[in-house]
C-alpha positions in Angstrom: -10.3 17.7 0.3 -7.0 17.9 2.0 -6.0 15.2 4.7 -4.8 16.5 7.9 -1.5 15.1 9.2 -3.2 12.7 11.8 -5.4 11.5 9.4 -3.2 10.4 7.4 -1.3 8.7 10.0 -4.4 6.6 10.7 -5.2 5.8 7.3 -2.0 4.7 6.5 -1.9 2.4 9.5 -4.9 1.4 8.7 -4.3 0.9 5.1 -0.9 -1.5 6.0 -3.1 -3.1 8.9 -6.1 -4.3 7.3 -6.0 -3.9 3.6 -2.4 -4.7 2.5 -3.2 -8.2 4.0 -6.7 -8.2 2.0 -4.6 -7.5 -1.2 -2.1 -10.2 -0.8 -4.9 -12.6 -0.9 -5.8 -11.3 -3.4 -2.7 -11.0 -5.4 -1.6 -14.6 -4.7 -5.8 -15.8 -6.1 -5.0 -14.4 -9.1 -1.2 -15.9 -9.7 -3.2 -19.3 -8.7 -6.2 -18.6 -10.6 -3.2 -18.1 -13.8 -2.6 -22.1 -13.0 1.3 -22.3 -12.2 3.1 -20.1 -14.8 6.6 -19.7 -15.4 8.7 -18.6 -12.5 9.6 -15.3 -14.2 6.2 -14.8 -15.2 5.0 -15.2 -11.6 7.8 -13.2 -10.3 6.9 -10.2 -12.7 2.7 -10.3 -11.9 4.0 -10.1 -8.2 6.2 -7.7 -8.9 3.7 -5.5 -10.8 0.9 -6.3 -8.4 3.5 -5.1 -5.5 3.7 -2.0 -7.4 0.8 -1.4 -8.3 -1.4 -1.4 -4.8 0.9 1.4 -3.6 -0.2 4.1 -6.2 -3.8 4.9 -5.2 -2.6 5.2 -1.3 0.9 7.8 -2.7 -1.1 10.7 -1.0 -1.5 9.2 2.3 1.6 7.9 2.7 3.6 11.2 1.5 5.5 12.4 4.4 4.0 10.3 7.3 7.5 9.3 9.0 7.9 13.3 9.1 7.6 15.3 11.7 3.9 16.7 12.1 4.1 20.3 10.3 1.6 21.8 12.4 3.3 21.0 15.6 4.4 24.2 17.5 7.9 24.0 18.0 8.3 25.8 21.4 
């Protein structure tokens, strides 16, 4: 099932809105839950975890910040 254009617009808003902000809670739990590790070992989880929220959500995101393709153009 195909997204339409809006919908994608308000899922990705509400994607960055709501649940990027639930996942950096829970991104910085489990760097504390690791106790304090080394700097570059912190620095790689976040950089990893950073990555990795994105991929699930490539779909939605693709080509928001377009124009809407199934605007008329008159």
């Amino acid at each position: 099932m195909a997204l339409s254009y809006k919908a994608r617009r308000i899922w990705s808003v509400v994607i960055l809105v709501v649940g990027l902000p639930i996942y950096i809670v829970l991104a910085t739990s489990i760097v504390s839950l690791m106790g304090r590790p080394n700097i570059l070992v912190e620095l790689l989880v976040y950089v990893v975890l950073g990555i990795v929220w994105i991929l699930p959500f490539k779909s939605v995101f693709r080509g928001v910040g377009q124009a809407d393709p199934d605007a008329n153009d008159e």
